[in-house]
C-alpha positions in Angstrom: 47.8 134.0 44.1 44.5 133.3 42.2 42.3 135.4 41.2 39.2 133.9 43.7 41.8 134.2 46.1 42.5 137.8 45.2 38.7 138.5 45.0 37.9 137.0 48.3 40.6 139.4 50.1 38.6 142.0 48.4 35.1 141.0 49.8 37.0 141.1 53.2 38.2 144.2 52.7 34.4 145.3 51.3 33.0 143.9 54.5 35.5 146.0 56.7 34.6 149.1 54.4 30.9 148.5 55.3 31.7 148.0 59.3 33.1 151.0 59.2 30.5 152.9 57.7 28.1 151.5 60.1 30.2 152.3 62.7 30.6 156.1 61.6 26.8 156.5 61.1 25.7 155.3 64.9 29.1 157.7 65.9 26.7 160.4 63.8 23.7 159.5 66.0 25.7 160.5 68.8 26.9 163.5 67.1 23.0 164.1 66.5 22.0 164.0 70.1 24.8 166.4 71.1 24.5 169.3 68.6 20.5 168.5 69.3 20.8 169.6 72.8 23.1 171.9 72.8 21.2 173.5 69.6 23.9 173.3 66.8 22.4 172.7 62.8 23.4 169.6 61.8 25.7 171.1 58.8 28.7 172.2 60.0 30.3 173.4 56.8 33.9 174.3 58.1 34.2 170.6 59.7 32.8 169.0 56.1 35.4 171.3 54.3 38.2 169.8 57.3 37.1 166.0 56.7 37.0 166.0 53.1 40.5 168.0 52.8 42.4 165.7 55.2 41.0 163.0 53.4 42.3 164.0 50.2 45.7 164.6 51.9 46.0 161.2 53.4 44.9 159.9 50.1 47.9 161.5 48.4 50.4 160.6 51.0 48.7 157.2 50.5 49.8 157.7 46.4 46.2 157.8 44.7 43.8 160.1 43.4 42.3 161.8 46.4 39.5 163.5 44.1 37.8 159.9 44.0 38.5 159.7 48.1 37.0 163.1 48.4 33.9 162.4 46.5 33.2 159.3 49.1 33.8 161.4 52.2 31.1 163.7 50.8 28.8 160.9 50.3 30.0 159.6 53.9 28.8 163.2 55.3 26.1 163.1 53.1 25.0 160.1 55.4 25.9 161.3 58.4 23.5 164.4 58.4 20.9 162.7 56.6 21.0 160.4 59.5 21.3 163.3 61.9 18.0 164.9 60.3 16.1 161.9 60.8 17.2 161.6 64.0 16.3 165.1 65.0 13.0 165.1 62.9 14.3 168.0 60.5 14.7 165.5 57.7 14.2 167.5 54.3 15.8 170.6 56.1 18.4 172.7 55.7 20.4 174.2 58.3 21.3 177.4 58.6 23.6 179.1 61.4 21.2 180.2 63.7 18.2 178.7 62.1 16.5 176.4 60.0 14.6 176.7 57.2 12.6 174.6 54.3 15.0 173.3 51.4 13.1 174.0 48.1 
């Protein structure tokens, strides 16, 4: 195998990495309208802390570094309730149970 040839596998694999993202942040939208109506904060800390930790398992069982995996589920959640907050309108909020309050 060449090394263009080895490259282009890894565009297609960059280009599946990017569908799924898309396809995470419109299943956030949905998530959005959901916790919107039935009046959840957008952060949900004990399901970021679940997401990121079973990421970092599946990464080991996977055999590599799950701190590097971790770090890009936190920038996927990141996403995810920046698009919630935008969706909602509370963009530049922070959620808080039971309320919400300016971020300063």
């Amino acid at each position: 195998m060449s090394l263009e040839s080895v490259r282009t596998k890894i565009n297609q694999v960059d280009d599946e990495i990017v569908r799924l993202i898309v396809q995470r942040q419109r299943l956030a939208i949905k998530v959005s309208d959901i916790k919107a109506r039935e009046g959840l904060p957008v952060r949900d800390e004990k399901r970021a802390r679940q997401v990121i930790s079973t990421a970092g398992e599946r990464a080991q069982k996977a055999r590599i570094d799950p701190e590097p995996v971790k770090k890009i589920f936190e920038i996927l959640i990141a996403m995810s309730e920046a698009s919630q907050h935008a969706r909602n309108g509370t963009k530049g909020q922070r959620d808080t149970p039971g309320h919400r309050e300016e971020s300063g």
